[in-house]
C-alpha positions in Angstrom: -12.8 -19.2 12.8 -13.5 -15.8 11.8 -16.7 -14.2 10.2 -16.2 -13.8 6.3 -16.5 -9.9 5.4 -19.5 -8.7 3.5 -19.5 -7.5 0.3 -22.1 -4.5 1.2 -21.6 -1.2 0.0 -21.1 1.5 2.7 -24.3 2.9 2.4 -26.0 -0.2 2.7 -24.2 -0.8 6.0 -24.6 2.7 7.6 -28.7 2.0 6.8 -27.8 -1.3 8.5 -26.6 -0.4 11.7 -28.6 -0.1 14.7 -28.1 -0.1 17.9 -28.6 -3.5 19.6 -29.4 -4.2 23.5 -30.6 -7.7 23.6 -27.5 -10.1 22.5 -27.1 -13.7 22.6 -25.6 -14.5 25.5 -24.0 -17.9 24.2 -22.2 -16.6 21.2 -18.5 -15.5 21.6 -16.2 -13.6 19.0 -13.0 -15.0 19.0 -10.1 -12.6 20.1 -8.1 -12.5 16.6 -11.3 -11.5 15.1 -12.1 -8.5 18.0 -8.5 -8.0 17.2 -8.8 -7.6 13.7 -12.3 -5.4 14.0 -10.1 -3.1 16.2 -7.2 -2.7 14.4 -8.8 -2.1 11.2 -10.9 0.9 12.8 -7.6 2.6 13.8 -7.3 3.5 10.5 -9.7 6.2 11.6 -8.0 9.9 10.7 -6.5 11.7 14.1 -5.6 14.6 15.1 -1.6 15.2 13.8 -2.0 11.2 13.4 -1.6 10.8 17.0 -4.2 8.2 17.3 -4.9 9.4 21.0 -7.4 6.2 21.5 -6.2 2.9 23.4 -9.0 -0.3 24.7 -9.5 -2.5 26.6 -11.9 -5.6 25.8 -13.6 -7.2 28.7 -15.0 -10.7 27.9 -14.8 -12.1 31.3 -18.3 -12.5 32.2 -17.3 -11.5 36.2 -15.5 -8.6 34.9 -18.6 -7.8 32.7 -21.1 -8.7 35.8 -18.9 -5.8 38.0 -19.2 -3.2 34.6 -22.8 -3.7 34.7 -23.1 -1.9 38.2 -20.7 0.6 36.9 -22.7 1.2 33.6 -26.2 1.8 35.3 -27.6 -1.6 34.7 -27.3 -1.6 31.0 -28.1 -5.4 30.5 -25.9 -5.7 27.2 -23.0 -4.6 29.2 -23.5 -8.4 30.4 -24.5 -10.2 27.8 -22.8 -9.3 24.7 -20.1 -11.0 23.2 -17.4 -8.4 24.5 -17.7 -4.7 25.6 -15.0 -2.6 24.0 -14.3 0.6 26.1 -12.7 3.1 24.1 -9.8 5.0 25.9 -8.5 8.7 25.6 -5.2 9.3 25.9 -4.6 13.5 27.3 -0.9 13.1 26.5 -1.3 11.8 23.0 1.9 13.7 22.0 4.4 11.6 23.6 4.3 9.0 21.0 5.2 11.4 18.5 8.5 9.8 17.6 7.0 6.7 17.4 4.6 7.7 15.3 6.5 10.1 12.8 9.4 7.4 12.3 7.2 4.9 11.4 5.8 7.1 8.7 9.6 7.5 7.6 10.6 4.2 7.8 7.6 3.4 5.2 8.5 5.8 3.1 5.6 8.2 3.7 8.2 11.1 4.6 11.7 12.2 4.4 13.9 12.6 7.4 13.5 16.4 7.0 10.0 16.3 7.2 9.5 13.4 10.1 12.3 15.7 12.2 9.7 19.1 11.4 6.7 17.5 12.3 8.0 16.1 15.4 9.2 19.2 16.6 5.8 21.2 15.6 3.9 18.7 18.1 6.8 19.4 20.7 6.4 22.6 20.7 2.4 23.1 20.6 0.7 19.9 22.1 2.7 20.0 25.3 1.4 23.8 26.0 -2.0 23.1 25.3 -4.9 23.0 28.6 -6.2 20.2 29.9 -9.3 20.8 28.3 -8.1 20.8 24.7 -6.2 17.7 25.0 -9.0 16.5 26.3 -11.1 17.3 23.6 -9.0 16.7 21.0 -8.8 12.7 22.0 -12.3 12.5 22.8 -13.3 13.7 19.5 -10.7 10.9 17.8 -12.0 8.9 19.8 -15.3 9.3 18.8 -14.5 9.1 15.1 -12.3 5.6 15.8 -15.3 4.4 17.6 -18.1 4.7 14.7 -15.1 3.2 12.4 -15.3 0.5 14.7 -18.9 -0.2 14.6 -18.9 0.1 11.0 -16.2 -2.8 10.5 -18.0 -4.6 13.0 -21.5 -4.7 11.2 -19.0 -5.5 7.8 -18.6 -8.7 9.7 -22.3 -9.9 10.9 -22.0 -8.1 14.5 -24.1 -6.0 16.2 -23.4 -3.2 18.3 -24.2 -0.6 20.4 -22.4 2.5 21.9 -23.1 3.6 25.9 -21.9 7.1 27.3 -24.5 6.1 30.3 -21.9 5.0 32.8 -19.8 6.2 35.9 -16.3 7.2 34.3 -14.8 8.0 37.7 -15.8 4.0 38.7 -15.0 3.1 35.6 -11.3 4.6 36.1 -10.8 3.3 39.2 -12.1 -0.5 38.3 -9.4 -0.7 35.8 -6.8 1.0 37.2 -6.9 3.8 34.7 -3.3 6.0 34.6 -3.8 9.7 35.2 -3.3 10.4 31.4 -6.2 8.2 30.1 -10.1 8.5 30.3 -12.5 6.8 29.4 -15.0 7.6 26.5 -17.5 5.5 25.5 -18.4 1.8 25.6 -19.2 -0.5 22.8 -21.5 -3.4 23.6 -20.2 -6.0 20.0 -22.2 -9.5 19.7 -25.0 -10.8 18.0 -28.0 -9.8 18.7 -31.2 -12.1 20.1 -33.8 -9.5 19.1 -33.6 -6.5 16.5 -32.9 -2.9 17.4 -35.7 -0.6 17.9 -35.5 1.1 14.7 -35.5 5.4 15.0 -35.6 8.4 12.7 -33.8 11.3 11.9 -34.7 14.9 11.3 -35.0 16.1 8.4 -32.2 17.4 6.0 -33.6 20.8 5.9 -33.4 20.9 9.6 -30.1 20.1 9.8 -28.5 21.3 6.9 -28.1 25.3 7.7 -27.2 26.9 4.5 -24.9 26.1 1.2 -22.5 29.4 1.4 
């Protein structure tokens, strides 16, 4: 059985959210609901709509045991529900096709238009550096992953993203092709105690100037 959806407004969920390291061990999301929680963040705009981001959800509590090591001890690594690591992909641009077909086989664009794009991507993304491509999918990435958190917290989970871990270790434990990398991980569960609340700065120290 999957958690009914909230019928929160955005705002009220974004002042929701908090990070959460103490889960209860006990309770497990079902897969077609992680499923669902992670499909509906890749709706997250991308670069070109390449959707450069790929997962993998470790739920075996071995698996999770071995992550812990590689993600400097981090106890929710263990004990939350799942932990969602969210993948970069350097060579976003070979699913193109795939991607630009769809789109014309919904009816989103004309044949003329899927055959331009296609061949803009083939002709730029290809050329870039390392380091672009790189960047470019880890800032997708990045915006997938707050989606993600977002939809989660729609649904009674808690979360909590870690950049604290060995991504070389992390590569190598799951057998990582040279094209993807790993960005971040996201601890998903319910939490056994609540999140140590934080604070911002203030607008005006953030907010440069209105141009």
């Amino acid at each position: 059985m999957t958690t009914s959806v909230s019928t929160k407004s955005l705002t009220e969920l974004i002042n929701e959210r908090h990070s959460v390291r103490k889960y209860d061990a006990n309770y497990k999301i079902p897969k077609e609901e992680i499923n669902d929680i992670v499909k509906e963040a890749t709706k997250a705009p991308s670069s070109s709509n390449l959707q450069p981001w790929r997962f993998i959800v470790i739920e075996d509590q071995e698996v999770k045991k071995e992550l812990r090591t590689i993600a400097n001890n981090q106890e929710q690594v263990e004990t939350a529900s799942a932990v969602i690591a969210v993948i970069g992909d350097k060579e976003m641009y070979k699913s193109v096709e795939k991607v630009y077909r769809s789109a014309f086989e919904a009816g989103y664009l004309d044949e003329a238009s899927m055959s331009r794009l296609i061949e803009n991507t083939n002709k730029t993304y290809p050329f870039a550096s390392e380091e672009i491509l790189k960047n470019i999918a880890s800032f997708d990435a990045g915006l997938v992953s707050m989606q993600l958190m977002l939809i989660a917290k729609d649904r009674g989970y808690d979360t909590v993203p870690m950049g604290g871990f060995s991504k070389e270790q992390f590569a190598k434990k799951f057998d990582l092709p040279e094209r993807f990398f790993p960005v971040v991980l996201i601890a998903i569960g319910k939490a056994a105690a609540p999140a140590h609340h934080t604070t911002r700065l203030p607008l005006d120290d953030v907010l440069i100037d209105y141009i």
